[in-house]
C-alpha positions as CSV (number, residue, x, y, z in Angstrom):
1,X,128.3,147.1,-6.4
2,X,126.5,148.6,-3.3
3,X,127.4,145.6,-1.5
4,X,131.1,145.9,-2.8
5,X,131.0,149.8,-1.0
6,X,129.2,148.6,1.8
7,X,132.5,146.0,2.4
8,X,135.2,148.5,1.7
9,X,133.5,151.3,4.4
10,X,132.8,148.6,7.0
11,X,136.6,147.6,6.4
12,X,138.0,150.7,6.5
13,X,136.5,151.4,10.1
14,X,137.2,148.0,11.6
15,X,141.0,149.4,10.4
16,X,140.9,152.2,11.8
17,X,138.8,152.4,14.9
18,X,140.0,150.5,17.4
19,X,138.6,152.3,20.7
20,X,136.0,154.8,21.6
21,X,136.3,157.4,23.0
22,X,135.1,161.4,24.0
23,X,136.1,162.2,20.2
24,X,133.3,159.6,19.3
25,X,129.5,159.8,19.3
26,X,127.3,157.4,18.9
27,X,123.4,159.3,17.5
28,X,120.3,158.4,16.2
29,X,119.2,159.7,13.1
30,X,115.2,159.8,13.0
31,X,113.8,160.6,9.5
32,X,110.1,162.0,8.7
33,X,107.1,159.7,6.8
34,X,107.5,160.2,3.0
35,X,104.9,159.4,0.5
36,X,105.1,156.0,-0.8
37,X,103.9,153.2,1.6
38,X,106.8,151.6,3.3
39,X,107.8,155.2,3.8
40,X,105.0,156.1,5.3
41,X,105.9,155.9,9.1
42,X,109.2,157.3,8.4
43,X,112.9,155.9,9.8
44,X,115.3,155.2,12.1
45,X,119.0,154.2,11.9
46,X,122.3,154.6,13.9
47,X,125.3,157.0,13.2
48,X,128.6,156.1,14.5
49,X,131.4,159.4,14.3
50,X,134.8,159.9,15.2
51,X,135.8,163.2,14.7
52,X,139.6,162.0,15.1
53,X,139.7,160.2,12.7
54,X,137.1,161.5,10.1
55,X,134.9,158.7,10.3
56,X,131.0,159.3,10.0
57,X,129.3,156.0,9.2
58,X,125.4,155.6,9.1
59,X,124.1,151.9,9.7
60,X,121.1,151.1,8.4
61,X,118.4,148.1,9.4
62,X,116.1,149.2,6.4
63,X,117.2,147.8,3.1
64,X,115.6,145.5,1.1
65,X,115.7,144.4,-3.0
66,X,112.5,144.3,-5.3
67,X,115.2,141.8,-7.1
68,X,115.2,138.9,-4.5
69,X,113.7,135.9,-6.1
70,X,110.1,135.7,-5.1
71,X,110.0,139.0,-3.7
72,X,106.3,139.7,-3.6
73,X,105.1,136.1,-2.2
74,X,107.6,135.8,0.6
75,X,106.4,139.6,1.3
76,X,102.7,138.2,1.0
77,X,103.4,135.3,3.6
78,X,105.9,138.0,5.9
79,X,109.1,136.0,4.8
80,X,110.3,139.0,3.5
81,X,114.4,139.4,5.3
82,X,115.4,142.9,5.4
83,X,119.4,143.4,5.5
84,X,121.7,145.5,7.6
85,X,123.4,148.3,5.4
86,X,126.2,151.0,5.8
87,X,126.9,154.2,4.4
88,X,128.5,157.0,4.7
89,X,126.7,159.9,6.8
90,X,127.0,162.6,3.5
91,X,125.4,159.7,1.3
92,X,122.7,159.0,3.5
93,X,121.6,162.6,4.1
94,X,122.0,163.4,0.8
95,X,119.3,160.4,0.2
96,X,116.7,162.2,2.3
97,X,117.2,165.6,1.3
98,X,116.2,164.5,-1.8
99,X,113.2,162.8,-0.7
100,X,112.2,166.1,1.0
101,X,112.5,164.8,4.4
102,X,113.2,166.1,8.1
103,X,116.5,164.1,9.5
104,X,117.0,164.8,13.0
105,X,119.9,163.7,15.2
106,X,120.2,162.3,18.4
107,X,123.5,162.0,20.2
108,X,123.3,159.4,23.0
109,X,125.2,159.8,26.4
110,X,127.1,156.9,26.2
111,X,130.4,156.1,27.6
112,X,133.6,154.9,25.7
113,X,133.1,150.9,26.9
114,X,129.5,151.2,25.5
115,X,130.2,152.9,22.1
116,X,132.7,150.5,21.8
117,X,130.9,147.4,22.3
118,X,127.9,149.2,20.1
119,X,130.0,149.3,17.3
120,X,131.6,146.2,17.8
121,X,128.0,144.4,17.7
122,X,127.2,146.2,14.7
123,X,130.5,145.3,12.8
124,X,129.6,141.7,13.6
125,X,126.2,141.8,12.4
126,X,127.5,143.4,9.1
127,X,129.2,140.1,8.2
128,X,127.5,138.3,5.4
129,X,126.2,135.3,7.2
130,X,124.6,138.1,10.2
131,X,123.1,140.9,8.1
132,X,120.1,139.4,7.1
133,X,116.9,139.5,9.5
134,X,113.5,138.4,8.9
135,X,111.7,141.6,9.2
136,X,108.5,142.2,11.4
137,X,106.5,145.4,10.5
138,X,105.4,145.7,14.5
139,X,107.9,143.8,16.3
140,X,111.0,143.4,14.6
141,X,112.2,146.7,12.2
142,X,114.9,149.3,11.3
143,X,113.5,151.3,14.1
144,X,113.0,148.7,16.9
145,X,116.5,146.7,15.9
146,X,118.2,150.2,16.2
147,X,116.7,150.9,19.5
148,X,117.9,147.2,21.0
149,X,121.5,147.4,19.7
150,X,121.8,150.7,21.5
151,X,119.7,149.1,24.8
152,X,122.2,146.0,24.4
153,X,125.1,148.0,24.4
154,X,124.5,149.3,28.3
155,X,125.4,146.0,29.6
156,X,124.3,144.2,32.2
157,X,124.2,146.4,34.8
158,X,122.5,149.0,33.5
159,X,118.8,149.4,32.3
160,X,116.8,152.2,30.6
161,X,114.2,154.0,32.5
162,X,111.8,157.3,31.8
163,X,110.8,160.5,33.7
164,X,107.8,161.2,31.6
165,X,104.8,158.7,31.1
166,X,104.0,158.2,26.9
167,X,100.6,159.3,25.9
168,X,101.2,156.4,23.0
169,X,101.5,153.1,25.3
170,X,97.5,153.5,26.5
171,X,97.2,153.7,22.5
172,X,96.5,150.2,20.2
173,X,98.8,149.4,17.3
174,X,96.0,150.3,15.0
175,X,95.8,153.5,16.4
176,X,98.9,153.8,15.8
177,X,98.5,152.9,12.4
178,X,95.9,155.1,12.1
179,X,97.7,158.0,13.1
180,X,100.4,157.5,10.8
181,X,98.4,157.1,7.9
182,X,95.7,160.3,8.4
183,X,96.5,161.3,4.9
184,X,96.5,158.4,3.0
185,X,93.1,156.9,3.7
186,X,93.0,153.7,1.3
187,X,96.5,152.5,2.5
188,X,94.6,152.5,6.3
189,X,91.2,151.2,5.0
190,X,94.0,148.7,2.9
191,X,95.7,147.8,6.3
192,X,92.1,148.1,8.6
193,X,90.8,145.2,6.5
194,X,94.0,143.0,6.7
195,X,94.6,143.6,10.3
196,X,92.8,141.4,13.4
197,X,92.1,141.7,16.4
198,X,95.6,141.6,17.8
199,X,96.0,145.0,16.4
200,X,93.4,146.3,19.1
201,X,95.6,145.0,22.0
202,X,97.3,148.1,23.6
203,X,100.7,148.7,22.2
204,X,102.4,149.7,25.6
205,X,105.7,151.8,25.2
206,X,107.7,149.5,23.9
207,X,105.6,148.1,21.4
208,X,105.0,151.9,20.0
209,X,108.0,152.3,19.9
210,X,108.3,150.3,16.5
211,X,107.2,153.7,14.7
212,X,110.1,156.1,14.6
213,X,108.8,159.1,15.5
214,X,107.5,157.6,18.9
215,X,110.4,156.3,19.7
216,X,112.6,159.4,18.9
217,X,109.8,161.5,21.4
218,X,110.6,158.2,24.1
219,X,114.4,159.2,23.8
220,X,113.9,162.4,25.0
221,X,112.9,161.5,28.7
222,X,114.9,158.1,28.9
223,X,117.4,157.2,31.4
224,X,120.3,155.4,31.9
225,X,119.8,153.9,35.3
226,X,123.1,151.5,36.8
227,X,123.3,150.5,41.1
228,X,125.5,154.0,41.4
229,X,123.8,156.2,38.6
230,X,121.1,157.7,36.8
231,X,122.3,159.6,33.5
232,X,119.8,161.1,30.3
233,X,120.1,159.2,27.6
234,X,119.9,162.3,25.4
235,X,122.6,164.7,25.1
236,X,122.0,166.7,22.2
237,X,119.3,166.7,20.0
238,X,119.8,169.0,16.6
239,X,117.6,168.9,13.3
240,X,120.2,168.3,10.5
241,X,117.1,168.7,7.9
242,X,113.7,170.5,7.5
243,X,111.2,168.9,5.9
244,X,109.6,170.2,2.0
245,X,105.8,171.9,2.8
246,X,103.9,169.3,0.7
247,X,100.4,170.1,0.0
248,X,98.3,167.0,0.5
249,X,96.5,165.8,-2.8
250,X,92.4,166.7,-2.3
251,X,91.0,163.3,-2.7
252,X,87.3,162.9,-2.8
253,X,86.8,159.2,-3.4
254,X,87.9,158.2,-0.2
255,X,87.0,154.4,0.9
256,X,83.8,155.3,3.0
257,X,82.8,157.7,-0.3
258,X,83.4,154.6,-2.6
259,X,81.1,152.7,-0.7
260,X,78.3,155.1,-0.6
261,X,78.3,155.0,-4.0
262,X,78.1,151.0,-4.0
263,X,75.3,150.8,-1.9
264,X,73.9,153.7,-3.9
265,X,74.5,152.2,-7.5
266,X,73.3,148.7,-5.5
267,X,69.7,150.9,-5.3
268,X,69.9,152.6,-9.0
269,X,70.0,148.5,-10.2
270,X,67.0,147.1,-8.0
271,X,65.0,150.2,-9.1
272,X,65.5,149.2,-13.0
273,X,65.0,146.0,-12.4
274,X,62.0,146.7,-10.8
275,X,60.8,148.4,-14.2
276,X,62.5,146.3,-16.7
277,X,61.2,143.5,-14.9
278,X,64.9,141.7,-15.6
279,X,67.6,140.6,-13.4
280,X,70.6,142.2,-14.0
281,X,72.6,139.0,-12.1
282,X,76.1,140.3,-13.1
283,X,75.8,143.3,-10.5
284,X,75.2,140.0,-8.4
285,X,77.8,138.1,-9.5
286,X,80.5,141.5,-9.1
287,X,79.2,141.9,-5.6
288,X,79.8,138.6,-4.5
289,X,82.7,137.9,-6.2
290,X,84.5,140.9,-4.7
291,X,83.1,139.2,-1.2
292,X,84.3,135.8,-2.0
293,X,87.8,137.3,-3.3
294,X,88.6,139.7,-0.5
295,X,87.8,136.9,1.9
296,X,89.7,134.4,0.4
297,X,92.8,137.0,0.5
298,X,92.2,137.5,4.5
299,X,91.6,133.4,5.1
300,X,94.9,132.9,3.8
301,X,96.5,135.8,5.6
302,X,95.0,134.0,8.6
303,X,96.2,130.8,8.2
304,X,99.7,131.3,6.2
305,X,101.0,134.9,6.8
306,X,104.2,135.4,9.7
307,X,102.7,139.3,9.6
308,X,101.7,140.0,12.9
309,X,97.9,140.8,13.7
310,X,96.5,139.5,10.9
311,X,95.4,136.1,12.3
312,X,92.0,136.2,14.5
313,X,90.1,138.9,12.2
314,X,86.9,138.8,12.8
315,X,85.8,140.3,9.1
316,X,86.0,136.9,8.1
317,X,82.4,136.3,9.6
318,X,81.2,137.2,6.3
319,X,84.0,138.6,4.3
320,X,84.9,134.8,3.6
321,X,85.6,132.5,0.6
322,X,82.3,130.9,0.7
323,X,80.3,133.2,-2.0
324,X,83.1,132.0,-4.3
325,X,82.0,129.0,-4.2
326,X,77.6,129.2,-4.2
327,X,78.4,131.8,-7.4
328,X,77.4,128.9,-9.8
329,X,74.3,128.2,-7.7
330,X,73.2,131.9,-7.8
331,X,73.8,132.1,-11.6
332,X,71.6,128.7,-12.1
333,X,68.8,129.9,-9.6
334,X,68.6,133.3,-11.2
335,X,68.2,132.1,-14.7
336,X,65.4,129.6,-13.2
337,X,63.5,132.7,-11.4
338,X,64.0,131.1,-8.2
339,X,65.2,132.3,-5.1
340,X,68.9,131.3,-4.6
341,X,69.3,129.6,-1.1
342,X,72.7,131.4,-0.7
343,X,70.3,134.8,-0.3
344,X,69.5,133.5,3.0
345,X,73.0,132.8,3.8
346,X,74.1,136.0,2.5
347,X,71.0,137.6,5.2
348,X,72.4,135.9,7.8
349,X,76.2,136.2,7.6
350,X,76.1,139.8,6.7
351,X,73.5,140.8,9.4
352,X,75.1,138.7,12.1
353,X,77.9,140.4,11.8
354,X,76.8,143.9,11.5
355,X,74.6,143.3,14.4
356,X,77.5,141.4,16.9
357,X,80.7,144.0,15.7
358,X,80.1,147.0,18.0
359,X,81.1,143.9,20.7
360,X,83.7,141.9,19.1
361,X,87.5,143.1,20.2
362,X,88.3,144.4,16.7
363,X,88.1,147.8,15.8
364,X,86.4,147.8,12.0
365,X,86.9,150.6,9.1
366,X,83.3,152.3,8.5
367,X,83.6,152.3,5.2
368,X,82.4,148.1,5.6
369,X,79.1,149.0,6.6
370,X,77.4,150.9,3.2
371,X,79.1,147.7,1.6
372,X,77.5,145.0,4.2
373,X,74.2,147.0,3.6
374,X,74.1,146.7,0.0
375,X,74.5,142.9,0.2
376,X,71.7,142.5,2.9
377,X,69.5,144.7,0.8
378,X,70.2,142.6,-2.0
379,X,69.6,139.7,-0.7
380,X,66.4,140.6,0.7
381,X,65.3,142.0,-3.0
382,X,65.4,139.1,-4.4
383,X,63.7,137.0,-1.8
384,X,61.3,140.0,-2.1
385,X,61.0,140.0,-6.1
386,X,60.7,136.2,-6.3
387,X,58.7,134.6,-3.5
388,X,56.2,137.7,-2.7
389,X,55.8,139.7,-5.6
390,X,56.6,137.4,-8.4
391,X,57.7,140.5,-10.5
392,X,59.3,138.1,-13.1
């Protein structure tokens, strides 16, 4: 049905606008981060008006459908194709408001052969066999295919330049990230762990400019610069919504909290073993299977996943699939009141890592380290318990 409305608007305006000129603008609309996660760096689309006429159409690079077949796998592997939407401007606002939003318009200085081929571009890639794109969180979004279609529709001869320098491009994508995501600490910690090392590689101003709010602040000082002509690319900015106050929700068990506690708990069991004289191997077996588990998720990530910066993470020196695999031979060792082998491969993983990743070119998430510790401490507990004090 949407897609039904979506054809009837688009047709409708291909009827009825046939030129462009001073009675039509050409804006973008820049929406403020709401609360659930692929929200949470806010939006960007295009609205094209013709005051003659009454036309006031919003196009939008940010739809997707829960319903496509295999929706969460192909978003798993970043196969996921995001569509290109219209609507009409009341609708759209209407959508925000509700979410509790800030919407804020900006009207570009563009001239009539510009707005014209904008909109022609975008009627095009409305057709069925165009409007699907395979969607890039970093490099390839509603915000950064927004921001091309209106750079594309310059022309040749012209180029966009800026009169202010962005604090942002001296800033990494994680940084970025991290910015974004100051109130929601386990969707960062979420993204710290999946993320490599090509998430520490400066952004520059283009590449921050994939986050919406950034590139609304770039807008502000760009230029339109031809052989003859330098013009702003702003000419009015105006804030068509405020944003709801939301008080953030007070949450204690934050990631690097969560692991204290681990390492903590990690103690409470060694110390009853200690009295009970009894191995408690299923704390071992939930420590390592988490290991084994998260690693296996990050290894595949690494080798199958499209999403950018997830290949060359360097957590995979011990967050890895391989404690998966030696489980059976801890279970077996324990039970024999030997010292499993994998204790020492366990020491060494763990430690080499922890000792090399203040110089490795990835930034990590502290919260890793109280859970590192607990496996090192461990490990050495049991070489302790077994092979010097024979406590069992």
């Amino acid at each position: 049905m949407k897609r039904f409305l979506s054809f009837i608007i688009c047709l409708f305006a291909a009827l009825n606008i046939s030129h462009a000129d001073e009675s039509c603008e050409v804006s973008i609309l820049t929406c403020s981060p709401g609360e659930q996660v692929y929200e949470l760096f806010g939006h960007t689309a295009l609205q094209y008006t013709d005051h003659e006429k009454g036309v006031d159409l919003v196009f939008n690079y940010g739809l997707f459908s829960f319903e496509e077949p295999n929706f969460i796998w192909r978003f798993v592997l970043g196969e996921t194709d995001y569509i290109l939407g219209v609507t009409d401007y009341d609708t759209f606002l209407a959508s925000y408001a509700m979410r509790g939003s800030s919407v804020t318009r900006q009207i570009l200085n563009l001239d009539s052969l510009q707005k014209k081929r904008l909109f022609s571009d975008l009627m095009q890639n409305l057709a069925p066999q165009n409007r699907k794109y395979r969607y890039n969180f970093l490099f390839n979004n509603c915000t950064t295919k927004a921001r091309d279609k209106v750079f594309d529709a310059l022309g040749a001869n012209a180029r966009i330049g800026y009169t202010q320098s962005s604090p942002w491009q001296e800033y990494t994508f994680r940084d970025i990230i991290h910015n974004h995501t100051a109130d929601n600490l386990w969707y960062r910690f979420g993204m710290d762990l999946l993320l490599g090392a090509s998430a520490d590689k400066k952004a520059g101003r283009d590449g921050a400019q994939f986050a919406p709010l950034l590139l609304q602040q770039d807008i502000r000082s760009a230029h339109i610069i031809t052989n003859s002509d330098t013009l702003p690319l702003l000419r009015g900015e105006y804030e068509l919504l405020q944003a709801c106050e939301k008080t953030p929700g007070k949450n204690n068990l934050t990631p690097f909290n969560a692991s204290l506690l681990l390492l903590m708990f990690t103690f409470v069991v060694m110390l009853c073993e200690r009295r009970s004289k009894k191995t408690y191997f299923l704390w071992d077996i939930l420590l390592m299977g988490v290991q084994g588990t998260a690693g296996a998720v990050l290894l595949f990530m690494a080798l199958f996943s499209q999403h950018p910066a997830v290949d060359s993470n360097w957590l995979l020196m011990w967050l890895n699939p391989l404690p998966l695999f030696l489980l059976p031979l801890l279970i077996y060792k324990i039970k024999k009141h030997k010292t499993p082998q994998i204790m020492w491969v366990q020491i060494f993983m763990v430690s080499l890592f922890v000792v090399l990743s203040p110089f490795l070119p990835q930034s990590f998430p502290t919260a890793i380290y109280p859970c590192a510790m607990a496996l090192i401490i461990r490990s050495l507990f049991h070489i302790y318990k077994n092979d010097i004090c024979a406590l069992d």
